[in-house]
Structure formats: structure tokens, C-alpha cells
N, C-alpha and C positions, 0 to 999 in steps of 0.2 A: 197654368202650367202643369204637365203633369208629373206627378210626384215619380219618385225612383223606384218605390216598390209596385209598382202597377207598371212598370216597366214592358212587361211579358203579357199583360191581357191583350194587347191589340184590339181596344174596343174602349168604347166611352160609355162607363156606365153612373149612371144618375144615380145621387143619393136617394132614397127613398124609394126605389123603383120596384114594379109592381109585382106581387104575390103569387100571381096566379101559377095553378100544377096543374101538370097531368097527369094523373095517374099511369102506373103501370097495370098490364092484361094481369087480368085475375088467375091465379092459382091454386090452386087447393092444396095442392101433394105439401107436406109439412118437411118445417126449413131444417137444415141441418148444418148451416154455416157457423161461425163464431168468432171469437177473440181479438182484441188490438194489434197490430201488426207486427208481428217480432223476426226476426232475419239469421239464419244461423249459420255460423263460419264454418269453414272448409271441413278442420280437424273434430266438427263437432256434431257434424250433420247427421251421421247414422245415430249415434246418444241423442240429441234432443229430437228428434223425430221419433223417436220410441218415448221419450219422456211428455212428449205433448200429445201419442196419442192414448199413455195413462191415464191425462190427468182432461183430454177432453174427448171422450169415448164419446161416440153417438149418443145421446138420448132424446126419451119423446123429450117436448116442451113443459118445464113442470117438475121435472124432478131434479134431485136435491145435488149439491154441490157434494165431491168426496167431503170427506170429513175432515181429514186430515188438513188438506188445503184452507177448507173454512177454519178451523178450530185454528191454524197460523194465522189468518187473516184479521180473523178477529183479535186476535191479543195483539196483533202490531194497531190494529184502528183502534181499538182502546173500548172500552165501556159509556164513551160520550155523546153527544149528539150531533150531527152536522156539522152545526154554528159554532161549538167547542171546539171539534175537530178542527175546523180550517180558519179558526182565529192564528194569525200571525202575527207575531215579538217584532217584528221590522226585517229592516235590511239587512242583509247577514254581509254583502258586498257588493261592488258595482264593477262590471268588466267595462272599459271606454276605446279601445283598442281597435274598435271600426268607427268611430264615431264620425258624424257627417256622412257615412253611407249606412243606408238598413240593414241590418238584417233580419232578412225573411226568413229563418229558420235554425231555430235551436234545438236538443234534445240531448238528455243525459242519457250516458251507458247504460247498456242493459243491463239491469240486476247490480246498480252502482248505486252508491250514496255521494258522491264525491267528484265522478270525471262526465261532464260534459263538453261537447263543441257544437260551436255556430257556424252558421255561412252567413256572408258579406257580400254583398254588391259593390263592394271594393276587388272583389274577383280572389280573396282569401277566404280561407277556414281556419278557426281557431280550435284548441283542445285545450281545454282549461282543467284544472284542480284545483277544489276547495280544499283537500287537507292532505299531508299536513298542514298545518297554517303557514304563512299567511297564504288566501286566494290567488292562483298565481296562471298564466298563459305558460302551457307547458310543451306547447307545438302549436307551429305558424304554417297552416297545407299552402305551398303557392305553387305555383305554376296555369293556373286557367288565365285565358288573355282577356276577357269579359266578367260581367257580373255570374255569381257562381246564385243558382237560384232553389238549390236541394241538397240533401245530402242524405244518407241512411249510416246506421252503423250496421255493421254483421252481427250476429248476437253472441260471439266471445269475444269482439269490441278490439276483436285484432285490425279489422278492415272497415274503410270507408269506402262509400260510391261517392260521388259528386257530378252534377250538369248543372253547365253554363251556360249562359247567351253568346259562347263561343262555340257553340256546335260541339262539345265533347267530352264524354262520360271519363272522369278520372275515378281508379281505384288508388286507395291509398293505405299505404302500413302506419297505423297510429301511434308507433313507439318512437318511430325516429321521424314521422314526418315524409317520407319517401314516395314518390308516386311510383306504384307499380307497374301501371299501364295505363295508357289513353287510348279510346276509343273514338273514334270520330264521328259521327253523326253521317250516313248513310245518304240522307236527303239535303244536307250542309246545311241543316236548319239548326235555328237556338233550341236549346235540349232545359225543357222546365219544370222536371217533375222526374224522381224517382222513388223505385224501393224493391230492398229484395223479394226474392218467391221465399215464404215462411221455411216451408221444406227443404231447401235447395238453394245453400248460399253463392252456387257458381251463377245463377239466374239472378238478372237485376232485371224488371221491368221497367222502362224509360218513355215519356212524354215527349213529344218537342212539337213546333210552332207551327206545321204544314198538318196538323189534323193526327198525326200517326201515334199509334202505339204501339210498341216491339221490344220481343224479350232479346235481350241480350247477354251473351256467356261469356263472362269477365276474363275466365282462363281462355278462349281462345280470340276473345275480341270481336266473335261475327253473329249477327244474328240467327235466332231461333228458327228455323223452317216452319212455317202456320203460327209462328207467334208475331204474327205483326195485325194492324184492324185499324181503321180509320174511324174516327170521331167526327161529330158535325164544326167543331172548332176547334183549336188550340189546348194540347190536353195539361191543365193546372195543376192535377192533382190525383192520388192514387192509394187506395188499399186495399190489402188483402184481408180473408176472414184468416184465424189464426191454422188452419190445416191448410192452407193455400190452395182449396179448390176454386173459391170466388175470388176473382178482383171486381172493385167496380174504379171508374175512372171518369171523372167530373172534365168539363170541357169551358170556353169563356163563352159559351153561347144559351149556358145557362141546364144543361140536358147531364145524367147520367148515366153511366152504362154501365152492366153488368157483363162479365166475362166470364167461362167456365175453363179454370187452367186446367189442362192433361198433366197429370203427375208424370207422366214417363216422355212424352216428347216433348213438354213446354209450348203445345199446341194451344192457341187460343180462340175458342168459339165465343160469340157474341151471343147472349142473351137476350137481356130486355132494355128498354130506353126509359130514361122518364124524366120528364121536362120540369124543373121546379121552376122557374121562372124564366123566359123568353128573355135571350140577352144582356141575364148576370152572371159572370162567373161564377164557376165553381173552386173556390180558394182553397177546402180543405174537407175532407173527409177522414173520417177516422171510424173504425170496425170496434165493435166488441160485442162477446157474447152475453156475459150474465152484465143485465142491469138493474137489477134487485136483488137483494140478500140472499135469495137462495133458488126462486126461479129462474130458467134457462129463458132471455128473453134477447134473439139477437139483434143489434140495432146500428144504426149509422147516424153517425152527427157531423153535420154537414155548416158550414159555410156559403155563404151564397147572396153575397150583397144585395139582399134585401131587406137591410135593415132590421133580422131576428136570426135566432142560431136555429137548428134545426133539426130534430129528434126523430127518427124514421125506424119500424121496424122491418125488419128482414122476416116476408112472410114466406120463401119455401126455399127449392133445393138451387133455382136460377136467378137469387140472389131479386130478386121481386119486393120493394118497398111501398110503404102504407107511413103515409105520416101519422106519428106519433103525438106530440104535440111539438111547439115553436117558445121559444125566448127574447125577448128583444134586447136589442144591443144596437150601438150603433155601427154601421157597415153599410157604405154604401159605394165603394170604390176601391178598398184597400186589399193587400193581399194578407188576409187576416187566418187565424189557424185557428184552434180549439183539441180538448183531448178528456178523456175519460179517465176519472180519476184512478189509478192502480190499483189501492182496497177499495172501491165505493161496493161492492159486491157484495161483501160481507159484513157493512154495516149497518144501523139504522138510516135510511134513505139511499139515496144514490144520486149523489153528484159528479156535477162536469165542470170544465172551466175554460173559457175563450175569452181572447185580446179584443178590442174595441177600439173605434177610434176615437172616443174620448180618452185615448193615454191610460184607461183605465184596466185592470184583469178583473174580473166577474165568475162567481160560484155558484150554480143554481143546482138545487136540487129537482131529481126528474119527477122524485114521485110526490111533490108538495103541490099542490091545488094553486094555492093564492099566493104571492109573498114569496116567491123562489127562489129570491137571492137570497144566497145564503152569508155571503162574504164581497165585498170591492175591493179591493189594492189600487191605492192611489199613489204616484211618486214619477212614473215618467214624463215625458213632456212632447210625445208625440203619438201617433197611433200606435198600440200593441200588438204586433204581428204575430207572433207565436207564445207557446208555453210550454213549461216541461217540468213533471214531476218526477224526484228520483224515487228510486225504489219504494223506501220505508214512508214515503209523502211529507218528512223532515224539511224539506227543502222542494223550493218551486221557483224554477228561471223563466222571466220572461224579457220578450225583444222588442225592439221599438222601431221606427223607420227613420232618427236620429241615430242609427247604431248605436243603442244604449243598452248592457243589458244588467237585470237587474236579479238576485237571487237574494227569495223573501225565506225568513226562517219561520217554521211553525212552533208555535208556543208549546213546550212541552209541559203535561196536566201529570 
């Protein structure tokens, strides 16, 4: 029988299933992408588009992180190693509030210690609060008629996106719970995948089940003109580098692609394709630029039911990937996430973290030869879908396909 969170692959993929890539065409010209994917609100968009591009100015490959930034970074990650770092005290709390349906996806506020929400295949969103004490559900997003299968926040954490296997993009105001507007899906297909344009909170790019990708403008509700492009399957999954000129967008046929967003129309060219495995989905992608202490090294960590996570660098300006190295994990069917730890930049190493479907969350360090793991969290009791670290990396939530979700505390040294 198939499970609920594999709901949206349309495809039968086998545990274990096979390895093979294909590379993308070689490039030379050197890369200029970067960062995790961050979304920013209406009132906030001229300020942080000028603050991001202080603090991620072009440079070659190689040269050193502002200082400032590092010198924060480093006194929040501490003086310790790795495995010191991301040892965790326990459970700090357990949300159960969709339990018996999944959820596929969680993440805390931007630049928050404290507010996160999930989505439910129960066809709700939650917004929770850890503090003040006690852990508490502080809004219930309802209105989608299907399973809600994404969601983003805006990066002043005023606005949600949400798509559902109802065919339609909901915004939503985070304070009261309020749907702003619904958008309907164009082709009246199930909508599986979004997230904002980094620069340009009015632009949410959106996935759905007939192949398509297309930006859409939450203020007026209609599609981008040239921002629509067709996938070889079902688009899963989405991100952008952090100045939003790349997106790439993973599909269930196993292939990803690279996009070049137009800052001024929200035009989107297609770049290059690249096959990691012939008929695994692509569950989850995630952008960042610096993956070591203080070299610019930009990379994608990919998802991809084949039974290993997946490390790739971003070799030039059209978003061109070179695998890096691989992790194994089990995944061979689930709709599984993974994310880049927030300080790993500026510590000693550089770690990640991804769900698995042994119930388990997993920490590997990227730049450790042998023995990668760096940490396991064991305590759910079905596959681990997603994860999410808040700001200061104090705290870490992850989800299960029992709607279970669980926020581990990190032992303070």
C-alpha cells in the first residue's frame, strides 16, 4: 500500500534504486551563485536586498567571509568540535496535533529562536511557539480542501505561501491565521512544491503535478509572462541560490534543472539538466554558498531516493553541478528533506542534516574523509521527512510521516 507522504510522486520507486548520473555540459566561466534560500516580505524588500547584497558581494572562489559576519558566527558556534557542537540534552517537546497524517514539511522563522510551522497532509498548517513556556500551537492555517504538501515563510515571517493536492496556492497572514488570497492553479493540477524569489517577496515560484513551473504574483494572483518552463515530470521540489538569480528544480523522474531568474521581469530561462538517477525523485534540494569556514564553495544537497544524500558543487554562472561527494542514509521511496546547517560556515567542519527512513535524523560532516557521522537522533517511530534548525542551532525540529513532530534541544557547553 502506498504510504501518504509519497502521495504526489506518481511513480513507484524501489528501495535501493540505482546510482547512475549524468553529468551536466562542462563549463568553465566561474560560479557566482550562493546562499540557502531566504524570502523577504513586502515592507522589507528594498532593506534586505541591499543587506544581502553587503554581505554577499561577488567574489572569486576562495576568498575570505566579511569579518564581521565570521567573527558573529563563530562566537554563536562556540570554540568546540563538531560532535560537541551537535550533541543534544533530549527532547525539549513533542507537537502531536496532526498525528496519523504526515507531515512533509516544517521550518522555523527566519532569524527566530522560538516560532515555527508545519504542513499536514491533514490539509492544515500549524504555527507553533516554544516560548514563552509552555510549547504551545499558536495558529491553525485551514482552509485548503486536500493535503497541503509546502509551504515557505516571507523573511519578516509576516506571510505564508502554501500548495496543495487541491490545486491552490494559499497566502496567509501569520498573526491571526487569516488567508489572504487563493490562487488557483491554472492547469487545475495538484500544486507540490513552493518558494519565494529571494529578492522579491511578491514572486512565489510554484511546482505542480502536469510537468510545469511558473512564477506567480501573490499581489495580483496571475502568472509571470516567460516565467513558466516545463519539467520532464512532476516538479517536487525548489531552490533558489540566495541573490535569486539561479533556481534549480528537481522533478520524480529523477533529473534537475537549472533556471536563470530575470530580476526585472520574473522571466525564466532554462539552463542545464542533469540526470542523478533515472526514475528517483527529487525530494529535496537545498542551495548554500560557503561550505567551509571560510572558503566560497557553492553547493546543493540534494535528496534523491537512492539510498545516499547528496553533495554537489555549483560549478559556474548557469547553475552547472559536479557531484561532490555522497552520504548514505536510508531513502528509498519517501518524501524525505535535508538542510545545511546555519553556522556550519564558520566552524571547524561543516555539517548537514537529513531525515531517513529508519525514524532516525543524521549529522555528517562534509569535510571528514571516513566516519561522517557526526550525531543520530533517535526517538520517532516512522520515516523522518524533514528538519529545521532555528537561528542560533539551540534547537532542531524534525517530522515524521506519523505526524509526529519533535524539537531536540542542544546541550549548552
Amino acid at each position: 500500500m502506498r504510504t501518504p507522504e509519497c502521495v504526489w510522486y506518481g511513480c513507484s520507486v524501489a528501495a535501493g534504486a540505482g546510482s547512475g548520473r549524468k553529468d551536466f555540459e562542462e563549463d568553465s566561466r566561474a560560479q557566482g551563485a550562493r546562499g540557502h534560500r531566504r524570502s523577504v516580505s513586502r515592507g522589507s524588500y528594498q532593506l534586505q536586498a541591499q543587506m544581502n547584497r553587503a554581505v554577499y558581494e561577488e567574489r572569486p572562489p576562495g576568498s575570505l567571509v566579511p569579518t564581521s559576519v565570521a567573527e558573529a558566527s563563530r562566537a554563536m558556534a562556540g570554540d568546540t568540535t563538531l560532535s560537541e557542537n551537535y550533541a543534544f540534552a533530549g527532547m525539549h517537546h513533542i507537537f502531536d496535533q496532526h498525528v496519523d497524517s504526515a507531515v512533509p514539511r516544517l521550518q522555523f522563522a527566519n532569524d527566530d529562536k522560538h516560532l515555527l510551522a508545519c504542513c499536514s497532509l491533514d490539509g492544515t498548517l500549524s504555527i507553533m511557539t516554544l516560548s514563552p513556556p509552555p510549547p504551545a500551537v499558536r495558529v491553525t492555517l485551514r482552509g485548503h480542501a486536500g493535503p497541503v504538501t509546502d509551504f515557505a515563510w516571507s523573511l519578516s515571517n509576516d506571510i505564508i505561501v502554501s500548495t496543495s493536492l487541491d490545486g491552490t496556492l494559499r497566502i496567509w497572514n501569520t498573526e491571526d491565521g487569516r488567508c489572504i488570497r487563493e490562487v488557483a492553479d491554472p492547469e487545475t493540477s495538484e500544486l507540490l512544491c513552493c518558494t519565494f524569489q529571494p529578492m522579491n517577496n511578491n514572486l512565489t515560484v510554484v511546482g505542480n503535478s502536469k510537468h510545469l513551473l511558473q512564477v506567480v504574483n501573490i499581489s495580483t494572483g496571475k502568472k509571470v509572462k516567460g516565467g513558466s518552463s516545463k519539467l520532464t515530470g512532476r516538479v517536487l521540489s525548489l531552490s533558489f541560490d540566495a541573490p535569486g538569480r539561479i533556481l534549480w528544480a528537481g522533478d520524480d523522474r529523477g533529473s534537475i534543472f537549472s533556471f536563470l531568474f530575470d530580476m526585472a521581469t520574473g522571466k525564466l530561462t532554462k539552463a542545464k539538466r542533469l540526470v542523478v538517477s533515472e526514475g528517483s525523485p527529487i525530494s529535496s534540494i537545498s542551495a548554500r554558498s560557503w561550505i567551509s569556514r571560510e572558503a566560497r564553495d557553492p553547493s546543493l544537497l540534494i535528496n534523491a531516493c537512492v539510498n545516499k544524500l547528496l553533495l554537489y558543487r555549483v560549478v559556474d554562472n548557469e547553475g552547472t553541478l559536479q557531484l561532490k561527494r555522497s552520504f548514505p542514509i536510508q531513502h528509498g521511496s519517501q518524501h524525505l528533506h535535508s538542510i545545511f546547517c546555519p553556522l556550519m560556515s564558520f566552524r571547524q567542519g561543516a555539517c548537514i542534516v537529513t531525515g531517513s527512513e529508519d525514524a532516525c535524523v543524521y549529522f555528517f560532516d562534509v569535510e571528514r574523509n571516513t566516519k561522517a557521522i557526526v550525531n543520530k537522533l533517535q526517538g520517532h517511530s516512522g520515516p523522518v521527512l524533514d528538519v529545521s534548525f532555528n537561528c542560533d542551532e539551540s534547537l532542531l525540529a524534525s517530522s515524521d510521516a506519523t505526524g509526529m513532530v519533535i524539537i531536540w534541544r542542544r546541550e549548552q557547553k
